[in-house]
C-alpha positions in Angstrom: 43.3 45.6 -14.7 46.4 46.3 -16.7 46.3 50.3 -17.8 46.5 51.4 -21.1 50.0 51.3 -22.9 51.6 54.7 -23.2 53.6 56.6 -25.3 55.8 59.4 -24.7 56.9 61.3 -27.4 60.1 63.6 -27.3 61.1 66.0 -29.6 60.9 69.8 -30.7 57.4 71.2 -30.1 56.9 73.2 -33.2 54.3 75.5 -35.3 54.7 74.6 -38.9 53.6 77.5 -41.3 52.8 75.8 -44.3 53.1 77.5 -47.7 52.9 76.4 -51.5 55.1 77.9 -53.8 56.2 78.1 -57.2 59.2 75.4 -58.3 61.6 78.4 -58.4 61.3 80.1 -55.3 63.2 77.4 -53.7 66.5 78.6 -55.6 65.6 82.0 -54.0 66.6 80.8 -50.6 69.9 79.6 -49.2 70.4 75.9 -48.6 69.3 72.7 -51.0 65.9 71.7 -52.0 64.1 69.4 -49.6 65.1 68.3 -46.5 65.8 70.6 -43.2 67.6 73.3 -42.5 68.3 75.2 -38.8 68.0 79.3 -38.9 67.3 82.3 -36.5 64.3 83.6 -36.1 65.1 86.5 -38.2 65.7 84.5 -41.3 62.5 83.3 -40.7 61.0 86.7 -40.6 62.2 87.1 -43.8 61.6 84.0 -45.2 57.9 84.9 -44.3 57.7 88.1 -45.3 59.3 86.9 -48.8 56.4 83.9 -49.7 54.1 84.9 -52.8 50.8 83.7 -50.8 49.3 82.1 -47.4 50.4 80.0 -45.1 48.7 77.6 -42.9 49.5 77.0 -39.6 49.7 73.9 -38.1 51.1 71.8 -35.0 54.4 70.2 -36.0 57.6 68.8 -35.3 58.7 65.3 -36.0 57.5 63.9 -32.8 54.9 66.0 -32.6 53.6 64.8 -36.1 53.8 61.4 -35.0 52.4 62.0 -31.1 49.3 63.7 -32.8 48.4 61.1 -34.9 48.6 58.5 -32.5 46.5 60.3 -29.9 44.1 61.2 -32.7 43.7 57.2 -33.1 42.9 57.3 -29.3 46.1 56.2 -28.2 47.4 56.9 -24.4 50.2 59.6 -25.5 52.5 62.3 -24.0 54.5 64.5 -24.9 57.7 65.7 -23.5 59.4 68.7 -24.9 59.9 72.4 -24.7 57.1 74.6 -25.1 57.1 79.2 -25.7 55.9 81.7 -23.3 53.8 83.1 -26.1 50.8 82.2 -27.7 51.9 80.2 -30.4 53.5 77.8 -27.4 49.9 78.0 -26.1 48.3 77.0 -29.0 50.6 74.3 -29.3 49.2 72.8 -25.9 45.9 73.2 -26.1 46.1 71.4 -29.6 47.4 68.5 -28.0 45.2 68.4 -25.0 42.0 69.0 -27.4 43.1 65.0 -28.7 43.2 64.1 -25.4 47.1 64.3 -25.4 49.0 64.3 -21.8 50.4 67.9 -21.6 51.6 67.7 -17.7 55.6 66.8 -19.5 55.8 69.8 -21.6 58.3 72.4 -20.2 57.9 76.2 -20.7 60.8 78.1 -21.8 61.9 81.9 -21.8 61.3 82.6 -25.2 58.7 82.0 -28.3 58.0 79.1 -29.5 59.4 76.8 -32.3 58.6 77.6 -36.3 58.9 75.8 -39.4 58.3 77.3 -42.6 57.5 74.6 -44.7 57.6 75.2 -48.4 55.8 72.8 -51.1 56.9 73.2 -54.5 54.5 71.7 -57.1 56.0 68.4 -56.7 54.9 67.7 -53.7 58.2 68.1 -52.3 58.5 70.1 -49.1 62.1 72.1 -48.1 62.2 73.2 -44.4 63.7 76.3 -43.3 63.2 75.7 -38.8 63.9 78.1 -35.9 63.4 75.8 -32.7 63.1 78.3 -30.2 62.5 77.8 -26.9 62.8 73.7 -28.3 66.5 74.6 -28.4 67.1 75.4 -24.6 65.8 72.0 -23.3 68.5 71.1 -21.0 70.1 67.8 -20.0 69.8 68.4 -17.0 65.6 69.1 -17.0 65.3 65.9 -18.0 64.8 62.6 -15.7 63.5 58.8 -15.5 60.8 60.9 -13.3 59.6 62.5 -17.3 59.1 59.1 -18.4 57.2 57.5 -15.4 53.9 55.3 -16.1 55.2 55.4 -19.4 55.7 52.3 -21.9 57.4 53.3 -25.0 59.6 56.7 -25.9 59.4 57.8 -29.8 62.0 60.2 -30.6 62.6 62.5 -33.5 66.4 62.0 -34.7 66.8 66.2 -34.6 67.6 65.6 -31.0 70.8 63.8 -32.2 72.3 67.5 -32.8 72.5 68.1 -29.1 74.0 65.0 -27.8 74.0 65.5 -24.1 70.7 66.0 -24.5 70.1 63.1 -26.5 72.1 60.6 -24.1 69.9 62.1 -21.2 66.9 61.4 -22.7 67.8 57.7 -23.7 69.0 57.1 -20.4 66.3 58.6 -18.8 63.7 56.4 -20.7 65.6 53.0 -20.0 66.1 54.0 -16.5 62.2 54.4 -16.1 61.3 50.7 -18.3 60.4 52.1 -21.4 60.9 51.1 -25.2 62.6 53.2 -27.2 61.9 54.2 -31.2 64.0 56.7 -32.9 62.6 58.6 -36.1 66.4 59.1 -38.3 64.8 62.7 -39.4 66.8 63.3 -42.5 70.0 62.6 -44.3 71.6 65.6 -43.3 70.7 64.6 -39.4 72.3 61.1 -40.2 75.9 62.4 -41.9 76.1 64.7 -38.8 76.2 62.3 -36.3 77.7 59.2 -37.9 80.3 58.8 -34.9 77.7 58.3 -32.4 74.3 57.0 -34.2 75.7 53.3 -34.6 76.2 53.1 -30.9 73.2 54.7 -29.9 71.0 52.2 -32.4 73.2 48.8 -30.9 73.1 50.7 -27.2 69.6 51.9 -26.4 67.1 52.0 -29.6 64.5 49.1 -30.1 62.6 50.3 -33.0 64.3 52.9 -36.1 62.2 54.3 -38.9 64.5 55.6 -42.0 63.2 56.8 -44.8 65.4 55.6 -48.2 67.4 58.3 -48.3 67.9 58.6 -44.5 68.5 54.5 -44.7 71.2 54.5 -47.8 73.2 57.7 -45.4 73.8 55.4 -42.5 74.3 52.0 -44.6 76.1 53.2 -47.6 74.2 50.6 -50.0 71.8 52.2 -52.4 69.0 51.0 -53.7 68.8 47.5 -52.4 66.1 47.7 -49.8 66.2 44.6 -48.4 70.0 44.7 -47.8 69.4 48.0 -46.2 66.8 47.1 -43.7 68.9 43.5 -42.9 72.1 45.8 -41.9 69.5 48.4 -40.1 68.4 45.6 -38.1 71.6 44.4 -37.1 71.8 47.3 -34.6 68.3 47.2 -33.3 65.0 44.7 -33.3 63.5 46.5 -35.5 63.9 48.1 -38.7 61.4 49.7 -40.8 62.8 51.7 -43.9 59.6 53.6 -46.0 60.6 53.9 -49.9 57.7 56.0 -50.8 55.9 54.5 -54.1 58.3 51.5 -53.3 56.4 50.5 -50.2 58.1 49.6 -47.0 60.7 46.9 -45.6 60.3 45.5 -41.8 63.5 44.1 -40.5 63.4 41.7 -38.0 65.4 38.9 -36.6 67.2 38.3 -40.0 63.8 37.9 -41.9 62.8 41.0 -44.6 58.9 41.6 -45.2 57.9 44.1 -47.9 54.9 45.7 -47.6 53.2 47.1 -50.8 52.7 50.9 -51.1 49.3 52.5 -50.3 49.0 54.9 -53.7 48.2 58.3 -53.2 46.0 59.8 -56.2 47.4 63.0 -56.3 50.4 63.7 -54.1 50.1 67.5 -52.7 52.6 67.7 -49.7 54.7 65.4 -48.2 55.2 67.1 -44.9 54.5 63.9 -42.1 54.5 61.5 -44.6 57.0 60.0 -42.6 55.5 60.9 -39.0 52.1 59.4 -40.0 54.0 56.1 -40.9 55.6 56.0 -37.5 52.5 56.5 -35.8 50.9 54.0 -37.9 53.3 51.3 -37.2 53.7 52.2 -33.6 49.9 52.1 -33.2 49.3 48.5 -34.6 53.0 47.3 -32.6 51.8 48.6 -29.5 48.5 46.7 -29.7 50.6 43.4 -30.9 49.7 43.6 -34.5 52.0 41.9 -36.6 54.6 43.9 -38.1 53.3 43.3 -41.6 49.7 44.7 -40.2 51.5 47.3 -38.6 53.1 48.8 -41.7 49.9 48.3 -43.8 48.7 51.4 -41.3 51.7 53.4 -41.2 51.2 53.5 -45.2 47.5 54.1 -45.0 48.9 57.0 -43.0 51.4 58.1 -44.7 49.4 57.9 -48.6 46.3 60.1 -46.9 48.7 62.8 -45.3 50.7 63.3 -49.0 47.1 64.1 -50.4 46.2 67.3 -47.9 48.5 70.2 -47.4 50.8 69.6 -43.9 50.7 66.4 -41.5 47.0 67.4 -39.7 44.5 65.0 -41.4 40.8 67.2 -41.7 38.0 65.4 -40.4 36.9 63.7 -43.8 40.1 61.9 -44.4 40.4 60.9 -40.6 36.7 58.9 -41.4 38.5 57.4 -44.5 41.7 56.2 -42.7 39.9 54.9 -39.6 37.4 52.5 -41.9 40.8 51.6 -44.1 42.7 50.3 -41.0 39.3 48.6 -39.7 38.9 46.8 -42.7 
């Protein structure tokens, strides 16, 4: 009996605090609309203190987003990454083990955990202000082929990119121990800063990269020509998959291009883990040797029910929607 395929996620473990707020607050706050930027803690603090109403707190983190999802589809999935001494850290893991998540990989640092404000304008557009934490001080060298063992496939969020020793370890680490790699690009700001070593990295080591359009056009340089863009994505690794939001999605493969039509959201709220939710999607119908095409029709199932909720944790309700979407 063959066991269950398994993924390993690896990324920052973070706490998203998720709050909506009027168009211009954003030009309140240092830094550009959408996207991500790194601060302190105290800047988040302030950042806090300084939001007009609630926030909602949430598990997040690229990875995490995508990890979640997957093990909420009851999917084998772990998680490796570095965890607070406090009790946000702690809710953190017993989040994931409540999906039935493997929690055995996460490492505990010194100090509190990862936090993300995550602020939705009315747009739907969400600009993220992060402190990672006790993400930050994961270490090369805590990391070996040992993290990955019994373990098919690595997905990993492209904010690990900004610490490339860390970054090398863990790719090496996951080839060394059999696994298939996917990276998640992260964000256009993620793929400008590390432009002199992504395109080896991709060729070297990745099987599987998810861009979003913007993310896509920064590493290419073409703009707007979706298909071109996912053909030169794929020229570095099997496969490319490059989400366009309303646009729908392109799989690259072996020189062939298939669009896939969007799913259309109603009403488009928040689109924390749109992205995340696509991955998991995609990586949920590839592991169980979907076709690409069927694949994608997930991830964007995903992806158009997560931008209809505030933050990337489906409620109940819309998980019952989803599931009988993708059965059907």
């Amino acid at each position: 009996m063959s066991l269950p395929f398994t993924i390993i996620g690896v990324g920052s473990p973070i706490v998203d605090a998720i709050a909506q707020v009027p168009g211009n607050f954003i030009e309140q706050i240092d830094g550009d609309k959408g996207g991500m930027v790194l601060v302190d803690a105290t800047a988040i603090e302030t950042l806090l203190r300084s939001i007009p109403g609630q926030t909602v707190k949430a598990p997040g983190g690229s990875a995490g987003n995508t990890l979640f999802t997957l093990a909420r589809m009851g999917n084998n999935t772990s998680f490796l990454g570095k965890i607070g001494n406090c009790s946000e850290g702690e809710f953190y893991r017993q989040q994931f083990t409540q999906l039935g998540g493997d929690c055995s990989r996460f490492k505990v640092g010194e100090q509190a955990n990862g936090q993300c404000v995550s602020l939705v304008t009315p747009d739907g557009e969400r600009t993220m202000r992060t402190n990672l934490g006790a993400a930050m001080t994961l270490a090369p060298e805590e990391i070996s082929a040992a993290d990955f063992a019994g373990c098919n496939h690595a997905h990993i969020e492209g904010y690990l990119l900004f610490n490339e020793a860390l970054m090398m370890r863990v790719l090496e680490s996951a080839k060394a121990a059999g696994c298939t790699i996917s990276l998640d690009l992260a964000s256009f700001e993620v793929v400008h800063a590390t432009s002199a070593i992504l395109p080896t990295i991709l060729r070297d080591y990745v099987d599987i990269v998810f861009a979003n359009e913007e993310e896509a056009e920064a590493f290419t340089g073409i703009k707007d020509d979706y298909r071109a863009i996912a053909t030169k994505l794929a020229e570095y690794c099997e496969i490319a998959a490059v989400k366009v939001g309303s646009h729908g999605s392109y799989i690259a493969h072996h020189g062939e291009v298939t669009k896939i039509e969007p799913m259309h959201a109603a009403k488009v709220i928040d689109t924390t883990g749109a992205g995340d939710l696509w991955a998991a999607g995609f990586l949920h119908g590839w592991s169980h040797q979907l076709e690409h095409a069927q694949s994608a029709k997930i991830g964007s199932i995903l992806g158009a029910a997560v931008v209809q909720v505030q933050g990337s944790v489906l409620p109940a309700h819309v998980w019952d929607d989803v599931i009988s979407a993708i059965q059907t």
